[in-house]
NUBA-329273 format. One record per residue (C-alpha): residue in one letter; y, z, x. Coordinates in pm, 1 decimal. Each point is the difference from the previous one (the first is absolute). Layout:
REM NUBA-329273
> A, Y, Z, X
...
This chain:
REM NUBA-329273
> X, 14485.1, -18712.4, 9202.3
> X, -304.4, -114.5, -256.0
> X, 22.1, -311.5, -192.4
> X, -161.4, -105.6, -283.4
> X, 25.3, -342.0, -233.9
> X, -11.4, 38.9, -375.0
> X, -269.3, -212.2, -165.7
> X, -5.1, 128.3, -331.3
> X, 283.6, 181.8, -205.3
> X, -16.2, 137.5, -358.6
> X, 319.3, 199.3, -131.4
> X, 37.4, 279.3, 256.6
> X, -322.9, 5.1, 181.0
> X, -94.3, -267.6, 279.8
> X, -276.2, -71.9, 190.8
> X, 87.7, -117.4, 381.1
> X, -194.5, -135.8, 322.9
> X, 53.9, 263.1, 242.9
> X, 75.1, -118.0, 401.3
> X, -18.2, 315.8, 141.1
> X, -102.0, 360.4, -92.1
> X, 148.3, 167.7, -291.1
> X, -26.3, 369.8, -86.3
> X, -80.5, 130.2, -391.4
> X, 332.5, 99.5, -172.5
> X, 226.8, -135.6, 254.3
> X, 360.3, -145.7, -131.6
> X, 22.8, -358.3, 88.2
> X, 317.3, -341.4, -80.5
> X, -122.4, -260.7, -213.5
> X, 175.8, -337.3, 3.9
> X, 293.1, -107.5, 131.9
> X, 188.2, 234.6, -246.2
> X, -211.6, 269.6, 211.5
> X, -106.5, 205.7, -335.2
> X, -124.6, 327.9, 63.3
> X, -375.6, 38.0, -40.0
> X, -298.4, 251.9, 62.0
> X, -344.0, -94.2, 91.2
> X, -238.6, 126.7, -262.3
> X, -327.1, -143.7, 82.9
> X, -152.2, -113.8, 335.7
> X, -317.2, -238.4, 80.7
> X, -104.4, -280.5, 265.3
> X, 245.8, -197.8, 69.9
> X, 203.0, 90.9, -321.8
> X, 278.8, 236.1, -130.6
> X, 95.0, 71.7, -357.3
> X, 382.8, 81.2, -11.2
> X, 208.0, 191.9, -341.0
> X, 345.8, -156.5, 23.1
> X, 278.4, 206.1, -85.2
> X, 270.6, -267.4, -105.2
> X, 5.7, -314.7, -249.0
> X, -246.1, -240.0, 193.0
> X, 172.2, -311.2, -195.4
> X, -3.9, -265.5, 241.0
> X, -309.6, 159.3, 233.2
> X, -254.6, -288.2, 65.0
> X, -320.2, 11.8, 217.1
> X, 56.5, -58.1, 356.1
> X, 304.1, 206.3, -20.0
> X, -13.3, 284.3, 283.4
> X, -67.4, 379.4, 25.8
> X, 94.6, 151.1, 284.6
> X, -123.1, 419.8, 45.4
> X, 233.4, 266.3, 56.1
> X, -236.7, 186.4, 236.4
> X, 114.8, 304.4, -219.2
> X, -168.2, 147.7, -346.6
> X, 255.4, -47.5, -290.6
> X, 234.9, 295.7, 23.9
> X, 368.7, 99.0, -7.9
> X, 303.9, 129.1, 186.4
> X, 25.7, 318.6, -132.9
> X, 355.2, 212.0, 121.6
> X, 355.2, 129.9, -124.6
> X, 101.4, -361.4, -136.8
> X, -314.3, 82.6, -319.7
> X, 217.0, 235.6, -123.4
> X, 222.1, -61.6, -253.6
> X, -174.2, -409.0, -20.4
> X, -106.4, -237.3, -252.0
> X, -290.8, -182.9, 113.4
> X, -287.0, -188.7, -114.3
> X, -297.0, -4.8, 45.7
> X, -26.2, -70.2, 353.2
> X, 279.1, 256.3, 117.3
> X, 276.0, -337.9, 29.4
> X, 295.4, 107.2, -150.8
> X, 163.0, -89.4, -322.1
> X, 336.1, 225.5, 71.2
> X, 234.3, -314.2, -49.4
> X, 261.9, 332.2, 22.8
> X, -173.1, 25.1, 360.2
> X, -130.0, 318.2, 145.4
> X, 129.3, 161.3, 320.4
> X, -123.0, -210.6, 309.0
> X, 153.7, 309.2, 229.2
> X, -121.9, 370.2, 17.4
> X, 191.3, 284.2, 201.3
> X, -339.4, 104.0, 210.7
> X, 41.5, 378.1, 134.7
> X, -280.0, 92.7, 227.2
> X, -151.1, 278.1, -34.1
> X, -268.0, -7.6, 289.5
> X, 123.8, -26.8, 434.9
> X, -129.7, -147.8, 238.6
> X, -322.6, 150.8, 181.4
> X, -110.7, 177.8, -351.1
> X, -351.5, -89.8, -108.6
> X, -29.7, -188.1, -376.6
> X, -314.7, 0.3, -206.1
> X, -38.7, -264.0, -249.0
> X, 165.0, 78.2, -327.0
> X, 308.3, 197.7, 174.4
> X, 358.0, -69.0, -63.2
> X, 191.5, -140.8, 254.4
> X, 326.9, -31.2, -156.6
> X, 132.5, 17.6, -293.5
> X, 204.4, -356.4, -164.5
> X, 261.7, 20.1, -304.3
> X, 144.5, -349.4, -155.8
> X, 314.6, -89.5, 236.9
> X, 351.7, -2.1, -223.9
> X, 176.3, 200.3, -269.5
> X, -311.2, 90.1, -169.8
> X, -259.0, 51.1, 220.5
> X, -240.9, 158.7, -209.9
> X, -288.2, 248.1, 48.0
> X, -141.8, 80.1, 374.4
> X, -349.3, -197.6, 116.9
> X, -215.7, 101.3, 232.2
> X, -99.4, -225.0, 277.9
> X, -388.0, 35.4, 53.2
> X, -229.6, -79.0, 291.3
> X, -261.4, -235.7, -141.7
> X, -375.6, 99.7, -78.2
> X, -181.2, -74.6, 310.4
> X, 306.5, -4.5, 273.0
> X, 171.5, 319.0, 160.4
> X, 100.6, 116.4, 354.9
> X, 205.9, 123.8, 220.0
> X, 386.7, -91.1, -107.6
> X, 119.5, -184.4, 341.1
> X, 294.5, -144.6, -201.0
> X, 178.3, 52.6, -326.9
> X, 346.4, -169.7, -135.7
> X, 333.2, 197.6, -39.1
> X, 121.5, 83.9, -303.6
> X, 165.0, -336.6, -190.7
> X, -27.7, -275.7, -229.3
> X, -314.0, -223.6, 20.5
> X, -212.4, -265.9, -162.8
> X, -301.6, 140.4, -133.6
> X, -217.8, -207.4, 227.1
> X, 180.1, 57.1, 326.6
> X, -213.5, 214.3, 216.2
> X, 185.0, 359.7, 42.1
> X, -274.6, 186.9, 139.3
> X, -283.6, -82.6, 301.7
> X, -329.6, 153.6, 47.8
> X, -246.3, 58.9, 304.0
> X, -351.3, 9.4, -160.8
> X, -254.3, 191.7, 124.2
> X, -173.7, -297.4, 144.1
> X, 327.5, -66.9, 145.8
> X, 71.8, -283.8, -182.9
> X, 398.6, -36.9, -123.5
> X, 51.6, 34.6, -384.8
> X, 312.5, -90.2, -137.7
> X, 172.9, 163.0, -319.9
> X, 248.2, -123.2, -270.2
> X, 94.6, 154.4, -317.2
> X, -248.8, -204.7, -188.6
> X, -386.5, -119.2, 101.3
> X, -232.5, -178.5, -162.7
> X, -330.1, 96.0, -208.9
> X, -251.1, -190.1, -166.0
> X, 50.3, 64.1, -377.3
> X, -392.6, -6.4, -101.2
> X, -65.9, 283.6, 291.4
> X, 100.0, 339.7, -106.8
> X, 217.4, 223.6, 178.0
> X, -204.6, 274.2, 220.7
> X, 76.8, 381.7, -133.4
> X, -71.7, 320.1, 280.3
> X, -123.6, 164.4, -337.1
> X, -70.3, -72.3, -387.1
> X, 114.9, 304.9, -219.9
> X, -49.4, 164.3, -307.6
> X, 229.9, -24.7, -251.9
> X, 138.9, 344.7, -189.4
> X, 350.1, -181.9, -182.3
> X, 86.1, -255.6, -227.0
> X, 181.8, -292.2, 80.3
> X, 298.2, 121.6, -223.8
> X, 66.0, -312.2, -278.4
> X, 256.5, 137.3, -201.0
> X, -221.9, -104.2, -364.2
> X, -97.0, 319.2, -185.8
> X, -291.8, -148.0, -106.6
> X, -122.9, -123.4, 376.4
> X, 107.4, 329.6, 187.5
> X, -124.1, 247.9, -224.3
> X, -321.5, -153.9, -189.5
> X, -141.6, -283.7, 254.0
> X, 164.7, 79.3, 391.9
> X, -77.4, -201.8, 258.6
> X, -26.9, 119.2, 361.9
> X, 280.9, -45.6, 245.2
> X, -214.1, -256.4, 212.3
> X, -260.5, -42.2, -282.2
> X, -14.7, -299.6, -199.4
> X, 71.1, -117.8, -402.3
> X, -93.6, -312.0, -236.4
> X, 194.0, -63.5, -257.8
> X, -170.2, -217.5, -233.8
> X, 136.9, -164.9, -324.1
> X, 27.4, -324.8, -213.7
> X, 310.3, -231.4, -23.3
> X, 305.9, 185.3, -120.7
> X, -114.8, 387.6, 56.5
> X, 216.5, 52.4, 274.3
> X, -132.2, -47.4, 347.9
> X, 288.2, -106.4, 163.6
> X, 279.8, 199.2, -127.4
> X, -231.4, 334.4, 35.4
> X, -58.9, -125.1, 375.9
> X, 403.9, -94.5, 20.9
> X, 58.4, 387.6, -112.1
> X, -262.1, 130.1, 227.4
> X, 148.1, -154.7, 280.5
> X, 381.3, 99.9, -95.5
> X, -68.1, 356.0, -8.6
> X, -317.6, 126.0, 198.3
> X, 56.6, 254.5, 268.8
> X, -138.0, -225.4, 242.9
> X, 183.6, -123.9, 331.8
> X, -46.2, -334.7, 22.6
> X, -99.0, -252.1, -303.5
> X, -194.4, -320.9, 48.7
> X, 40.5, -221.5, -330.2
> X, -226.5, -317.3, -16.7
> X, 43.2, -235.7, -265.5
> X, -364.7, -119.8, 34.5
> X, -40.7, -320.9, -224.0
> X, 227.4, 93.2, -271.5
> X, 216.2, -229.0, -191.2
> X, 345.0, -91.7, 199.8
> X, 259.1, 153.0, -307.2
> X, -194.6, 384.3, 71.6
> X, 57.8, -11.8, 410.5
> X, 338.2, -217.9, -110.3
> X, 115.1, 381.2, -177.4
> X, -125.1, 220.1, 311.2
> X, 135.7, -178.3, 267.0
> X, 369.1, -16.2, -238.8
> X, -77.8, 370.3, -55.9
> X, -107.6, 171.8, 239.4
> X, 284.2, -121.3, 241.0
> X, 269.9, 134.4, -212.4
> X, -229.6, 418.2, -86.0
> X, 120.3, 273.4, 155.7
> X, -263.0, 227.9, 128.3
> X, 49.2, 326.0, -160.8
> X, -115.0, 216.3, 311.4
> X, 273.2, -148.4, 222.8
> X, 264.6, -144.9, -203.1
> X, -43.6, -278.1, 205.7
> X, -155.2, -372.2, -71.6
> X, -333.9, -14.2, -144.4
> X, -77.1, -278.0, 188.8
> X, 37.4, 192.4, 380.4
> X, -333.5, 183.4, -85.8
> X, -201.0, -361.3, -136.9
> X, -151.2, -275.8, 120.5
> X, -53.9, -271.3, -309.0
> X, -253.9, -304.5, 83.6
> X, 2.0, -246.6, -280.7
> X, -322.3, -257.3, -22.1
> X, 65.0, -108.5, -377.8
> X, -254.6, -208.5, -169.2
> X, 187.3, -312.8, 78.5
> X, -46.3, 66.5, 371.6
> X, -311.6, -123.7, 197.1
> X, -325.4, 164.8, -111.1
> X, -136.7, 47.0, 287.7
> X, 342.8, 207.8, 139.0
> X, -15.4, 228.4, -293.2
> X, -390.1, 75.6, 148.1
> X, 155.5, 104.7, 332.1
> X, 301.1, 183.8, -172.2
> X, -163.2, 341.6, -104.2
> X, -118.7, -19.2, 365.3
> X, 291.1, -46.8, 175.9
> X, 154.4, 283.1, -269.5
> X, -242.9, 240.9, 120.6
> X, 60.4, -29.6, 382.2
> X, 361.6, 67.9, -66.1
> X, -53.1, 287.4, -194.3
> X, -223.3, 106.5, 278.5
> X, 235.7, -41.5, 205.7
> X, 272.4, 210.4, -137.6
> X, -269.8, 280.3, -57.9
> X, -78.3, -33.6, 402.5
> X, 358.7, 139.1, 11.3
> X, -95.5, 311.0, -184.6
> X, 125.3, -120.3, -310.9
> X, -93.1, 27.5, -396.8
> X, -57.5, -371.0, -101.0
> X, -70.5, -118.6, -355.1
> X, -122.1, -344.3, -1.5
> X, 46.2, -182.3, -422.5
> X, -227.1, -318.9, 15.4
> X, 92.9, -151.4, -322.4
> X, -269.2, -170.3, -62.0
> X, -324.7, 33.9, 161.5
> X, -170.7, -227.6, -264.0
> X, 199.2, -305.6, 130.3
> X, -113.3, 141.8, 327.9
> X, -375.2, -63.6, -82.4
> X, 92.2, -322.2, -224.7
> X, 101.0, -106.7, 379.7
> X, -326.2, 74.1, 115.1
> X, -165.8, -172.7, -252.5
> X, 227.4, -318.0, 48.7
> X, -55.3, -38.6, 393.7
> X, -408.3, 99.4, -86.9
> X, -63.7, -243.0, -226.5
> X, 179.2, -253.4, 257.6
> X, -243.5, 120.9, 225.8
> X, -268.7, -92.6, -218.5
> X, -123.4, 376.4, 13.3
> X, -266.6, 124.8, -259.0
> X, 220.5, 137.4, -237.3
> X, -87.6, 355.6, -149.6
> X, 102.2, 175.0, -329.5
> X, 321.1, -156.9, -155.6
> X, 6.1, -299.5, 188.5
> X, 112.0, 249.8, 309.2
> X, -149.0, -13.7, 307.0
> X, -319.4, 249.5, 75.1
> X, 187.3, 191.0, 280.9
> X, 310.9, 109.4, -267.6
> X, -110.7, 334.2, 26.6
> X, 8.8, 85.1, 387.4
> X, 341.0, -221.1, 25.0
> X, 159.2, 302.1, -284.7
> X, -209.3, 238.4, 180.1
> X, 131.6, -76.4, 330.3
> X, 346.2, -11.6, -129.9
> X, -16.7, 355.9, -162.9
> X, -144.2, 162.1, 288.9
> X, 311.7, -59.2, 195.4
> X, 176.4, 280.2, -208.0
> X, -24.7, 325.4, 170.1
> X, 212.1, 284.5, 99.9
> X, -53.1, -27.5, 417.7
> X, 103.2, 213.7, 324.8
> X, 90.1, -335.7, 173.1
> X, -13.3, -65.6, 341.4
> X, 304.1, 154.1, 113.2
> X, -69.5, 324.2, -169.1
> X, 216.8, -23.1, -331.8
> X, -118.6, 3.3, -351.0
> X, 46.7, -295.1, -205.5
> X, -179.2, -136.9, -301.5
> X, -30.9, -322.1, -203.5
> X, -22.8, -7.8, -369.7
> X, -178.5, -318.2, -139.9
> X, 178.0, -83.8, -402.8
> X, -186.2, -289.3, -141.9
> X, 36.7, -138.6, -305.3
> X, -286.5, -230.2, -130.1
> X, 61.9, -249.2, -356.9
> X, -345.5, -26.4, -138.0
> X, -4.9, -325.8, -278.7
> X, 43.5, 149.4, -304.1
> X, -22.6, 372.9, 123.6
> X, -347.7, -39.5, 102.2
> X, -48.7, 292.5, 202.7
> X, -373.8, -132.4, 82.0
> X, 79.2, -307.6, 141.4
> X, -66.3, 9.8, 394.9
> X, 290.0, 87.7, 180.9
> X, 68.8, 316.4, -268.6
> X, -363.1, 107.4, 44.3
> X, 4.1, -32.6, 336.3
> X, 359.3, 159.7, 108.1
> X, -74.8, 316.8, -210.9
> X, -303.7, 87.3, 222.5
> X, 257.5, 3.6, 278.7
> X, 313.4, 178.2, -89.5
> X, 1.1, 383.9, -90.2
> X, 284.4, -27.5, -245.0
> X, -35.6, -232.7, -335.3
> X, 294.8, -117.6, -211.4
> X, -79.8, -161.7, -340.4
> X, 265.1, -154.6, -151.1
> X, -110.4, -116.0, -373.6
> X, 138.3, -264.8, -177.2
> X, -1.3, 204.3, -330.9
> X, 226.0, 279.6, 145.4
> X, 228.7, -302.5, 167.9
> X, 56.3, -172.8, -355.1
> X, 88.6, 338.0, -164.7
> X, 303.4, 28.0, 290.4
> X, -153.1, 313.9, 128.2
> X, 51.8, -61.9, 403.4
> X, -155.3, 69.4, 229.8
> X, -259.3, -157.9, -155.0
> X, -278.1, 220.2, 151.1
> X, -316.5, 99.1, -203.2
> X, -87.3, 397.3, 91.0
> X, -299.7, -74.4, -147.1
> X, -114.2, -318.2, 227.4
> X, 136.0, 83.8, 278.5
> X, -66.2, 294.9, 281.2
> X, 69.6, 161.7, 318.0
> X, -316.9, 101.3, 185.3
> X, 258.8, 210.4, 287.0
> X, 125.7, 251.0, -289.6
> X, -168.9, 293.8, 155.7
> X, 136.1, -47.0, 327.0
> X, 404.2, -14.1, -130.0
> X, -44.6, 273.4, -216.7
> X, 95.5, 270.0, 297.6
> X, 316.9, -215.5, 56.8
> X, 91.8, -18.6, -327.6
> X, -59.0, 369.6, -80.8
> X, 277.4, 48.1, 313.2
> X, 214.5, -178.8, -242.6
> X, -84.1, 246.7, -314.4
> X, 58.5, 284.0, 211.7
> X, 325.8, -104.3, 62.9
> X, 114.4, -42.7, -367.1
> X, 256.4, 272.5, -150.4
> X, -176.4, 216.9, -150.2
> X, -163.4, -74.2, -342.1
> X, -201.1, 84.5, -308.5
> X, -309.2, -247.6, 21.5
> X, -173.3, 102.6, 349.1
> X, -363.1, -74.0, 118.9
> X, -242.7, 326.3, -11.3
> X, -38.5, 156.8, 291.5
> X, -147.7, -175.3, 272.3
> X, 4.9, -300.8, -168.7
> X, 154.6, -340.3, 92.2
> X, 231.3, -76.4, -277.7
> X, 59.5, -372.7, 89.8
> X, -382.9, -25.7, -52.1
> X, 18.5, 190.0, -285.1
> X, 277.9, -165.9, -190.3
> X, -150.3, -356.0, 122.2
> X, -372.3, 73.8, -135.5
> X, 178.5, 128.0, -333.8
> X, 218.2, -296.4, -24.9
> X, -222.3, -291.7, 59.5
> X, -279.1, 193.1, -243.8
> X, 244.0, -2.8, -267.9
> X, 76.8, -383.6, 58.9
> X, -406.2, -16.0, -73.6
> X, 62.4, 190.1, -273.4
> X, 282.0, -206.6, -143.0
> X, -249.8, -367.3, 69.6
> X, -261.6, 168.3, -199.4
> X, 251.7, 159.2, -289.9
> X, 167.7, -333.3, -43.9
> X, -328.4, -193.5, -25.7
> X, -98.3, 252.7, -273.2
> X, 351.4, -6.9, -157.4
> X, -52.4, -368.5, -76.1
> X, -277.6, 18.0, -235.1
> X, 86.0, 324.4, -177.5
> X, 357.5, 22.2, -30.8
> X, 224.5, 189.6, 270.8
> X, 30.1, 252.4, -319.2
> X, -344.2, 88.1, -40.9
> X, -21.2, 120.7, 328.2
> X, 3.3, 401.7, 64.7
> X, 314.5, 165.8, 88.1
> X, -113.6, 61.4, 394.1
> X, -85.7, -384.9, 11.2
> X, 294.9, -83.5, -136.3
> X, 223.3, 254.9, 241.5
> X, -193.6, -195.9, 295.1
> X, 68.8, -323.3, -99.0
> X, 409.2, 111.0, -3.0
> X, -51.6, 194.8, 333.5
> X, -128.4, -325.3, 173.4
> X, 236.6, -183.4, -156.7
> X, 291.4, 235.8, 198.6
> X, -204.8, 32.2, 272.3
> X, 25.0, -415.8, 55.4
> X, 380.7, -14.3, -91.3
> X, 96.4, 263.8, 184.0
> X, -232.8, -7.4, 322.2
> X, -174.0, -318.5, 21.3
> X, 276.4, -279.8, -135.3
> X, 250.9, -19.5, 290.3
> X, 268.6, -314.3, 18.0
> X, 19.9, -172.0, 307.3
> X, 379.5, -157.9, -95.0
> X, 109.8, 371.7, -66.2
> X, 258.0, 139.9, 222.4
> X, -109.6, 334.6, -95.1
> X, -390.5, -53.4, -60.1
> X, -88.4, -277.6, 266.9
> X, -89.7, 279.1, 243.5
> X, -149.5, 341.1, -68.3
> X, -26.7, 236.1, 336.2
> X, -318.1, 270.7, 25.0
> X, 149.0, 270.4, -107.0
> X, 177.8, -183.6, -311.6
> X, -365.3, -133.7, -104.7
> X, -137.0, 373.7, 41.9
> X, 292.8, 154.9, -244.2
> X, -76.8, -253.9, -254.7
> X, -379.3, 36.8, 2.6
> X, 74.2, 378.8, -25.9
> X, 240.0, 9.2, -257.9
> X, -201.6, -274.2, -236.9
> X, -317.5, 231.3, 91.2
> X, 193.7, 319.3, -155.0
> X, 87.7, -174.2, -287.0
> X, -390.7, -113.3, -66.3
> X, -103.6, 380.6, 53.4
> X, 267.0, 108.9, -246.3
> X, -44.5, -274.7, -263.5
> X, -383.6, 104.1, 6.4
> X, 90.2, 331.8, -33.2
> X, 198.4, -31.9, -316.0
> X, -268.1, -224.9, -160.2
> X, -203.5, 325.6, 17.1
> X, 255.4, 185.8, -172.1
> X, 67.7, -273.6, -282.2
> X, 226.1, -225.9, 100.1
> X, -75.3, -311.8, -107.9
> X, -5.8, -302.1, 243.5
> X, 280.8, -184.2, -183.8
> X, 246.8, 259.4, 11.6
> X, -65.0, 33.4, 382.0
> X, 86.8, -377.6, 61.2
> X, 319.1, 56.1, -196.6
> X, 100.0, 238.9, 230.0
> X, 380.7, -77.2, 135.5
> X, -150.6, 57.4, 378.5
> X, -232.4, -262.6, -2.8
> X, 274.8, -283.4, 72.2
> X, 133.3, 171.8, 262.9
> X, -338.9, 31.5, 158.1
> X, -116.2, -348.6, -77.3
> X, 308.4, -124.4, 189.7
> X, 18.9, 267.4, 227.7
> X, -76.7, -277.2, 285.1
> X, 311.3, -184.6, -94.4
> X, 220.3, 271.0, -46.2
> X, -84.4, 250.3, 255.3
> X, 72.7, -148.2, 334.5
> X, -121.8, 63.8, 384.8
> X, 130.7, 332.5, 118.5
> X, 59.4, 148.6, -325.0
> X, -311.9, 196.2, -42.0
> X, 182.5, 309.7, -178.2
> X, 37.1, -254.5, -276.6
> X, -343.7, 70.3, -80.9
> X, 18.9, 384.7, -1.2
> X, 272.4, -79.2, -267.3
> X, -231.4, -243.4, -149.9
> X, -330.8, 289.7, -2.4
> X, 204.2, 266.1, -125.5
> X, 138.7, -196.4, -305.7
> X, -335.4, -86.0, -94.2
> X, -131.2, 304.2, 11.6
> X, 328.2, 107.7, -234.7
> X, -85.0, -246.2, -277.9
> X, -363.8, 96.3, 26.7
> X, 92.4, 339.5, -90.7
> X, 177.1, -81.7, -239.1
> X, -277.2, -269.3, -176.1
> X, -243.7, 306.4, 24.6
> X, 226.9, 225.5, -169.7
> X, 104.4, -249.9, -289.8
> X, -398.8, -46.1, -10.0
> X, -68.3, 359.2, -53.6
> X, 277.0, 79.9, -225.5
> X, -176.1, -253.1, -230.6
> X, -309.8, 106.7, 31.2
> X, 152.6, 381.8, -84.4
C-alpha cells in the first residue's frame, strides 16, 4: 500500500511526500478520519490530492495511504431506487434493500462474454421492484464453472465463478466495481432516428432531442431550470432516470428527494422512485465531491444503458459543476482561463457530453444514455464560458428567458433562441405519429412531412410575431394592417394553446405524441381558415371574438390523454362558426 505525508494543505487540495509509487487518478484515505481523496497531479517525490470531505482538523504530517484502485464505484441492483451523494454513499436513512432474489440465468460449462447477463436480481420483500440484470464486467468473461441457485443474496456475495481464457478464476457478484472517470465500452455507437419523448409540447414538437443525444438548458435565476428538469424527469418515456442535484441550493434537492419518493410513475402505476436513482451534492457539500458527482452520475447511467436500457441522466446544474473546477484549479494554482475558469473547461464538458450515445453494448442489447444539463449563466449571460462552450457540444438547445418566466408563461423556453440541430432526423418518426391520427381536415401535401411542415410554419410565425411586436411599439398595434394584426392574434393562440403547458396540471403536466400532433393540427386549420376569411373580408377583430377560440386556447387543459375525438368535435365546430362568420360577412357586404 503507498504512503504519502501531507506537507501543505489549502481547503480541499493537499500537497503530500510520497513513500512509495502512486498512480494518476487513483482514490486514496487521508488522515486518521481516512477522507476519501483522488490524486490529481503527480511529480518527484510529490502528490497533489482533491479531498472529498470537510478537511477541518487535517494538519501536515497527517497520512495518505493509496487505494491501489482509480476512484470508482460499486455499481449493482442496490443503485436502484437510492439516494446518494456524490460519491455513491447512501443517504436512504429509510434504507435500501441489502438482499436481492438472484435467478441465474446462465449453467455451468456455458461460455460468457463480457457484458452478458448472468442472472437476473429483484429487491428481496413485499415489493421487490423491477428485474436487474447481472452483467459480466468489461474486460472479464469465461467459461461458467460455477453459478449460485436461485435465492436471496447480498449484492456483493459472489453468485457466479468464471474460468478465463488464460485460465485464471474470475469471480461474480451482483454488483462490480468501475472507475467513474473511465467510460463504459459500447460493441457499437448508433444513430439516432427518435426523440427522447418529454411530454412538453413545446420540447417534443419544436426543439426534440435524440433518445441518447444530449440537451442544455440554459437560463437566469428564476426561469425555471429545475422544475422543467423535475417534469422532464417525472414523465419521459425513458427506463431508468438518473437525477443529480449538482451544486444546487439544499431547499431545491430538499423538494425532489420529499417528492419524488411519494410520484407514481404513470407507465406502471407503480412508485416513481423504482425506475430513479437521485444523487444529491448540494452547494453546502464539499466542492470538490460535487466535481466528481456528474462523473460518478454518468457511470451509473452507463451502467443501466449496458443493460439495454433507455437512461435519461438531469444534471441540475452543470455550472456549479465547472464553478467546482474552477475552485479546486485555482487551489492548484493553475493559469486560470476565461471567467476565472480553468483553460481545460472545455474538454472536461466535452468529455462529459460525449458519453451520451445510443450503443449496441457488449452483450448485444440496445441501450442509450440521454445527457439533460441545465447551466445558470450570471445574469442570463449566455456568453459567459460554460454557455458558450456547452452549446458547441449538445445537438439540442433550450433557452429559457427571463422575460417569458416573469410574464408566467412556463416553460419558459424562447423558440426563437433556442434549436434542435437533430430535427431532420425525427421527422420520419414523428410523421408515423401523423399517420396515425383520425382522420382530419389540415393534412400535409402529398409527399410531404407534415411535422416539418407545421414546425417550419410555426416557429416562422413566432419570427413574425418578434418582428410585429417590435413594430407595434412605435406605431400603435392599430396602425398596423389587418394581416399583421391577424398574425399577431394567431401567435398569440398558437403560444396559449401549444407552447404554454403547466407542469402542476393534472391534466396538462404531460402531453403524449399523438396529443401534441392533434393540437398542432387543429391550431394549424384554424390559421389556414382565419387567413382565408381575411381574404374574403373578415376583419381580424371579429375573428378573435370568435366563441371557438377559448376552447382552443385551453384545449390543452380541457382535452385530456386518450381523448383525441375531442378534437374532431373541436375541428368541426370551428369550421361551423366559420361558416357562419363568412356568411354574416357576405350578407353585409350584399
Amino acid at each position: 500500500m503507498s504512503r504519502a505525508t501531507i506537507t501543505w494543505l489549502a481547503g480541499p487540495v493537499a500537497r503530500a511526500r510520497t513513500r512509495e509509487p502512486f498512480r494518476l487518478r487513483e482514490a486514496v484515505r487521508v488522515g486518521t478520519r481516512e477522507l476519501p481523496g483522488e490524486v490529481v497531479r503527480m511529480d518527484t517525490g510529490e502528490i497533489v490530492v482533491q479531498i472529498f470531505e470537510d478537511t477541518t482538523g487535517l494538519r501536515p504530517g497527517d497520512a495518505i495511504e493509496g487505494t491501489g484502485q482509480p476512484l470508482g464505484i460499486r455499481l449493482g441492483p442496490a443503485l436502484l431506487g437510492g439516494i446518494f451523494d456524490g460519491l455513491m454513499r447512501s443517504l436512504d436513512t429509510a434504507g435500501g434493500a441489502c438482499a436481492f432474489e438472484f435467478v441465474p440465468e446462465a449453467r455451468a460449462g456455458e461460455a460468457l462474454a463480457a457484458g452478458s447477463a448472468f442472472g437476473q436480481a429483484r429487491a428481496a420483500g413485499a415489493a421487490p421492484g423491477r428485474a436487474q440484470s447481472c452483467l459480466v464486467p468489461p474486460g472479464a468473461g469465461g467459461e461458467v464453472t460455477w453459478i449460485a441457485a436461485p435465492g436471496e443474496y447480498a449484492d456483493d456475495a459472489i453468485v457466479a465463478k468464471l474460468r478465463g481464457a488464460d485460465g485464471r478464476p474470475i469471480e461474480l457478484a451482483m454488483s462490480h466495481f468501475w472507475p467513474v472517470r473511465t467510460p463504459r465500452p459500447v460493441a457499437e455507437r448508433l444513430a439516432s432516428d427518435e426523440p427522447l419523448v418529454t411530454g412538453q409540447r413545446l420540447l417534443d414538437s419544436f426543439f426534440p432531442v435524440a433518445l441518447g443525444g444530449k440537451a442544455a438548458i440554459p437560463g437566469g435565476f428564476g426561469t425555471g431550470k429545475t422544475v422543467l428538469l423535475e417534469a422532464l424527469a417525472k414523465a419521459c418515456n425513458a427506463d431508468v432516470i438518473v437525477y443529480l442535484g449538482c451544486g444546487e441550493r439544499g431547499n431545491e434537492m430538499a423538494g425532489v428527494l420529499d417528492e419524488f419518493p411519494r410520484l407514481e410513475d404513470p407507465r406502471t402505476g407503480r412508485p416513481l422512485r423504482e425506475r430513479t436513482v437521485v444523487i444529491a451534492n448540494t452547494s453546502n457539500m464539499p466542492v470538490a465531491a460535487r466535481e466528481a458527482s456528474i462523473y460518478t452520475a454518468v457511470t451509473v447511467a452507463e451502467y443501466f444503458r449496458d443493460q439495454g436500457l433507455a437512461v435519461a441522466l438531469m444534471a441540475d446544474s452543470t455550472s456549479r459543476w465547472a464553478e467546482a473546477l474552477r475552485e479546486v484549479s485555482g487551489r492548484l494554482g493553475e493559469l486560470p482561463g476565461e471567467g476565472a475558469y480553468p483553460t481545460y473547461l472545455s474538454s472536461r464538458i466535452a468529455d462529459f457530453y460525449e458519453r451520451a450515445a445510443k450503443v449496441r453494448t457488449l452483450g448485444g442489447a440496445v441501450g442509450s444514455v440521454t445527457l439533460l444539463g441545465s447551466v445558470s449563466p450570471p445574469s442570463g449571460d449566455f456568453s459567459e464560458p460554460v454557455t458558450s462552450h456547452t452549446r458547441r457540444y449538445v445537438r439540442s438547445f433550450w433557452a429559457l428567458d427571463t422575460r417569458r418566466a416573469q410574464a408566467r408563461f412556463y416553460p419558459a423556453v424562447d423558440p426563437l433562441q433556442s434549436y434542435a440541430e437533430e430535427a431532420d432526423a425525427m421527422a420520419a418518426w414523428w410523421q408515423r405519429v401523423y399517420s396515425e391520427l383520425p382522420a382530419g381536415a389540415r393534412r400535409a401535401a402529398s409527399g410531404a412531412n407534415e411535422w416539418l411542415e407545421l414546425r417550419r410554419r410555426f416557429l416562422t410565425l413566432l419570427e413574425d410575431q418578434a418582428r410585429l411586436e417590435r413594430m407595434a411599439r412605435i406605431i400603435g398595434k392599430d396602425a398596423l394592417p389587418a394581416s399583421q394584426r391577424l398574425a399577431l392574434f394567431c401567435a398569440d393562440l398558437l403560444n396559449d394553446a401549444v407552447l404554454r403547458q403547466s407542469a402542476f396540471s393534472p391534466v396538462d403536466r404531460y402531453a403524449g405524441p399523438k396529443r401534441q400532433a392533434a393540437m398542432m393540427r387543429l391550431v394549424a386549420h384554424f390559421i389556414e381558415q382565419a387567413e382565408a376569411a381575411l381574404a374574403r373580408g373578415v376583419a381580424p377583430e371579429r375573428i378573435a371574438a370568435m366563441a371557438v377560440v377559448r376552447p382552443i386556447a385551453r384545449m390543452g387543459e380541457e382535452v385530456a390523454e386518450g381523448e383525441l375525438e375531442r378534437f374532431a368535435a373541436l375541428e368541426a365546430r370551428m369550421e361551423s362558426e366559420f361558416a357562419a362568420l363568412e356568411a354574416g360577412e357576405a350578407a353585409r357586404a350584399a
